[in-house]
C-alpha positions as protocol buffer text, in pm:
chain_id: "A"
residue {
  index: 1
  type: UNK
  ca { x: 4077 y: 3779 z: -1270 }
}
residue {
  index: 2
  type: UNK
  ca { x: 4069 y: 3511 z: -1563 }
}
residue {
  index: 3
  type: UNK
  ca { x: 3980 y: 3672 z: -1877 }
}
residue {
  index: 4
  type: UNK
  ca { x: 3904 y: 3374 z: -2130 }
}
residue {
  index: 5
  type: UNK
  ca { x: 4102 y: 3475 z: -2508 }
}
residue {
  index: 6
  type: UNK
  ca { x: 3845 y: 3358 z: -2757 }
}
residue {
  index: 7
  type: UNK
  ca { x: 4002 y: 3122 z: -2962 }
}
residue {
  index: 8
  type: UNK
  ca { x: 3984 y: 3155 z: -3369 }
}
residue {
  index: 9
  type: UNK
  ca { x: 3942 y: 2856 z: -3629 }
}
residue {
  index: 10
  type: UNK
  ca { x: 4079 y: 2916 z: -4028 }
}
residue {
  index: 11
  type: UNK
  ca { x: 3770 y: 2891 z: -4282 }
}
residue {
  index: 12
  type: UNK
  ca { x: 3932 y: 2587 z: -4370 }
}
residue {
  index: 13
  type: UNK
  ca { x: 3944 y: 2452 z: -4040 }
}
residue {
  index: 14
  type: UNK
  ca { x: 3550 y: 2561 z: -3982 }
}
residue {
  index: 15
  type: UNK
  ca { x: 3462 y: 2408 z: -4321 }
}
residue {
  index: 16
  type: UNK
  ca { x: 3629 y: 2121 z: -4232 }
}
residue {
  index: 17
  type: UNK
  ca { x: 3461 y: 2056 z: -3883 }
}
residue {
  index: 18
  type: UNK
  ca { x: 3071 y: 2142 z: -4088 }
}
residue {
  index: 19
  type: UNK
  ca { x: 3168 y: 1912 z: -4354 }
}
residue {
  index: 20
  type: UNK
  ca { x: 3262 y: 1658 z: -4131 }
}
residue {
  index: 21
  type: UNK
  ca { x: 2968 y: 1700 z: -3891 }
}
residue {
  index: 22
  type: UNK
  ca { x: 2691 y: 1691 z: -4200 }
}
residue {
  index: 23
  type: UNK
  ca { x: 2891 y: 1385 z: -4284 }
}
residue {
  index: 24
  type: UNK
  ca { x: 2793 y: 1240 z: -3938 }
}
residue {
  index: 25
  type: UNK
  ca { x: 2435 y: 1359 z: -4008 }
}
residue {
  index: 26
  type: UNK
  ca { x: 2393 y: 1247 z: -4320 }
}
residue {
  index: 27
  type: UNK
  ca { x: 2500 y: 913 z: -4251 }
}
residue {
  index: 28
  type: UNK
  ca { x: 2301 y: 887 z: -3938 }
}
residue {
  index: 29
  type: UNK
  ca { x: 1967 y: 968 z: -4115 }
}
residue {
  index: 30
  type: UNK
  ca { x: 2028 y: 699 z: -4421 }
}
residue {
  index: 31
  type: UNK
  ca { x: 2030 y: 455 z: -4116 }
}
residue {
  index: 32
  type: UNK
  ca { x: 1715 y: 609 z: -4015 }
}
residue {
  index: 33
  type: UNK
  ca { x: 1864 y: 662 z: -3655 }
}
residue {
  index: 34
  type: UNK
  ca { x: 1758 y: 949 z: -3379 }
}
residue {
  index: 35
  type: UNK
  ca { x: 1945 y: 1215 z: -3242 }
}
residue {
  index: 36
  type: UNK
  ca { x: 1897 y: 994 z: -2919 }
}
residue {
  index: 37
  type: UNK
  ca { x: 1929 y: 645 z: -3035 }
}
residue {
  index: 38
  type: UNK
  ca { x: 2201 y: 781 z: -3229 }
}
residue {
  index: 39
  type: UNK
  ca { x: 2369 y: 970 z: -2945 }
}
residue {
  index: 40
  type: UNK
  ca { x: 2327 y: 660 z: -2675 }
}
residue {
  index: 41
  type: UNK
  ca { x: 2500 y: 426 z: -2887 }
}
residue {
  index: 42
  type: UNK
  ca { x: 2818 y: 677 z: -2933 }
}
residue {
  index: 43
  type: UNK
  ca { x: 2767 y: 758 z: -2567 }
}
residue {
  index: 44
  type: UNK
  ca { x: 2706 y: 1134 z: -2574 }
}
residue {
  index: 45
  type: UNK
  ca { x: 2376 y: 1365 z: -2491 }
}
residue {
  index: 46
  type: UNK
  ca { x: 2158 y: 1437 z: -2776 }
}
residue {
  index: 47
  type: UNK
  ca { x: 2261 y: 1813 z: -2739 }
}
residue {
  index: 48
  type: UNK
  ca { x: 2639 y: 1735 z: -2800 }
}
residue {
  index: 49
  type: UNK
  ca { x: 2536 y: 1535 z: -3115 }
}
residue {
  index: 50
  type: UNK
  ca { x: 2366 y: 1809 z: -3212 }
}
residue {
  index: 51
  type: UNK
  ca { x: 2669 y: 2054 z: -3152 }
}
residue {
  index: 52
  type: UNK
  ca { x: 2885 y: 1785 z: -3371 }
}
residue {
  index: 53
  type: UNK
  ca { x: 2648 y: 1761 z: -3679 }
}
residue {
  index: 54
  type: UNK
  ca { x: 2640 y: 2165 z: -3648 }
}
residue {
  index: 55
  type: UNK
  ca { x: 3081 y: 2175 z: -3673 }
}
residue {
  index: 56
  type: UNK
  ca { x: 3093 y: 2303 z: -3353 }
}
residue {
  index: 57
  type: UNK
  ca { x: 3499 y: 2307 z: -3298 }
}
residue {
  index: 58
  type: UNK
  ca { x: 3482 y: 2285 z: -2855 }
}
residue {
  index: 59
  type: UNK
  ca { x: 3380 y: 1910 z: -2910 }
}
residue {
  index: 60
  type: UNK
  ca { x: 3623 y: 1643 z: -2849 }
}
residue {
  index: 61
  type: UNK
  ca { x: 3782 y: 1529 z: -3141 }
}
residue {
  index: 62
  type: UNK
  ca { x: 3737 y: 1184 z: -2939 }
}
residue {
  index: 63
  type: UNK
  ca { x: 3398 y: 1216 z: -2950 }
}
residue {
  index: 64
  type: UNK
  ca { x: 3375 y: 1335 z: -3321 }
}
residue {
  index: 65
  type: UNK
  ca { x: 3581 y: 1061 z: -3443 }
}
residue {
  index: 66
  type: UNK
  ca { x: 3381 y: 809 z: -3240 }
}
residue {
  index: 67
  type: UNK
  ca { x: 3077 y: 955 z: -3414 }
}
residue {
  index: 68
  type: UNK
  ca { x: 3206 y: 910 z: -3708 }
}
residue {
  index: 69
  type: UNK
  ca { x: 3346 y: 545 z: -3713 }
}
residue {
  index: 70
  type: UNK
  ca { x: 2975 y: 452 z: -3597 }
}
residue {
  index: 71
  type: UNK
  ca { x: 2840 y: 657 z: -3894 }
}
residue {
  index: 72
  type: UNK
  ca { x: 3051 y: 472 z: -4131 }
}
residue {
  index: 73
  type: UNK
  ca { x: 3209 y: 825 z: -4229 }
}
residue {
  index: 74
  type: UNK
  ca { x: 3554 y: 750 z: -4323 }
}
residue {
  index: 75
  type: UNK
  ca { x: 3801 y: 983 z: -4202 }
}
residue {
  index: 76
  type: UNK
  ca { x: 4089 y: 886 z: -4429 }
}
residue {
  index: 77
  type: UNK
  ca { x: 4214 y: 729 z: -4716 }
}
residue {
  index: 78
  type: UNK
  ca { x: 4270 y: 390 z: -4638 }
}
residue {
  index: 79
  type: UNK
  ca { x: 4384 y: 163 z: -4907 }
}
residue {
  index: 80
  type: UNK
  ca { x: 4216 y: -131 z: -4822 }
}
residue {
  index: 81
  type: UNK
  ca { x: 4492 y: -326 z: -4973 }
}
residue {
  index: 82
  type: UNK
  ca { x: 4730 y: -233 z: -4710 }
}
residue {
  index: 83
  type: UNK
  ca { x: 4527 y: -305 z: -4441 }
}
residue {
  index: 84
  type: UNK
  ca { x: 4371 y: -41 z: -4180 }
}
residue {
  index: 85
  type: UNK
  ca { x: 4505 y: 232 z: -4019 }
}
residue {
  index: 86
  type: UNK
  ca { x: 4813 y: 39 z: -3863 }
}
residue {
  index: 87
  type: UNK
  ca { x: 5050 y: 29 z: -4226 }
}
residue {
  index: 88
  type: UNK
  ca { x: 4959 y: 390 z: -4271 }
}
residue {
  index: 89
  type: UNK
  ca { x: 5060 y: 465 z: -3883 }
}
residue {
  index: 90
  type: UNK
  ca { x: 5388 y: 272 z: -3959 }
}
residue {
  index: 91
  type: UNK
  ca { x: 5447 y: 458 z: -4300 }
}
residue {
  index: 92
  type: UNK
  ca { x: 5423 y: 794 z: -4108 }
}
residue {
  index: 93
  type: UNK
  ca { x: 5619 y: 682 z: -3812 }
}
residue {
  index: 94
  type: UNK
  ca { x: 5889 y: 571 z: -4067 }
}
residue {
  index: 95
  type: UNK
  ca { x: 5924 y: 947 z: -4204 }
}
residue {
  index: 96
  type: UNK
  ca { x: 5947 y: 1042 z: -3862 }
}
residue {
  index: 97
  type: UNK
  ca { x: 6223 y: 882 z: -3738 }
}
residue {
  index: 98
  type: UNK
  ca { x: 6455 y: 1005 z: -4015 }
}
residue {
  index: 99
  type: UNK
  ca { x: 6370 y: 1372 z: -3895 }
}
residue {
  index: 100
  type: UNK
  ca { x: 6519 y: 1549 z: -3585 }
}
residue {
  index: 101
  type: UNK
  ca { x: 6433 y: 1430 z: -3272 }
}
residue {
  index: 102
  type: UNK
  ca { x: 6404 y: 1821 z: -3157 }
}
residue {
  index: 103
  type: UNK
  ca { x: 6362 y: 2180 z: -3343 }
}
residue {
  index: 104
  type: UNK
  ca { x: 6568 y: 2442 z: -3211 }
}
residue {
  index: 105
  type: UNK
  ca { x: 6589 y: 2791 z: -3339 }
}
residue {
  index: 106
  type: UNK
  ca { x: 6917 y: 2902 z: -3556 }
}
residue {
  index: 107
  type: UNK
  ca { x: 7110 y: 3064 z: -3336 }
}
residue {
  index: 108
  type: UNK
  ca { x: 7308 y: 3236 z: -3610 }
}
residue {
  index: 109
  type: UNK
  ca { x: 7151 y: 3435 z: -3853 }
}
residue {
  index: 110
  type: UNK
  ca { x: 7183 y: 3350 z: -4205 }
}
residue {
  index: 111
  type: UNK
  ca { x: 7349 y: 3564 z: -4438 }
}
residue {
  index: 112
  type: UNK
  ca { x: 7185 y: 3512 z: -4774 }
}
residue {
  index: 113
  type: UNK
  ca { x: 7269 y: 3844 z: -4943 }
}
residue {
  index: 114
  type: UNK
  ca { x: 7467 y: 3737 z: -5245 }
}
């Protein structure tokens, strides 16, 4: 027998995914644009776009960032100076490759009575 764990969000994490889907709504209804219009040109059902404007955390975070981009909500900071997303992607990759390529658990313990 499956027995499904329900999974729990952070409030930040829940505020985060509302915020983000208002965001979505918001910029949907300046353009004047449908739930349907809206939802056929992202390439979703109307009820999923709904579920995304409400912060619903099962979506896709595919979908939700698609949603987004066609919104015109940014998602980050960009400076536009630097160009799009592909300088940032470089600038984290770069901080990346001077950590560890793996984390592996001490296998002594520390002694840091003093």
């Amino acid at each position: 027998m499956n027995v499904t764990k329900k999974r729990t969000y952070s409030h930040y994490t829940r505020d985060a995914a509302a915020l983000l889907g208002k965001s979505i709504q918001l910029a949907r209804k300046a353009r004047r644009l449908t739930t349907s219009d809206f939802a056929a040109r992202v390439g979703i059902s109307r009820v999923t776009l709904q579920k995304i404007e409400k912060g619903d955390l099962k979506c896709e975070v595919g979908i939700v960032f698609e949603a987004a981009a066609l919104a015109g909500v940014p998602l980050f900071h960009v400076d536009p100076s630097r160009g799009k997303f592909a300088t940032n992607l470089e600038g984290v990759n770069d901080k990346l490759a001077l950590l560890p390529k793996s984390i592996r658990k001490s296998k002594q313990e520390i002694d840091d009575d003093f």
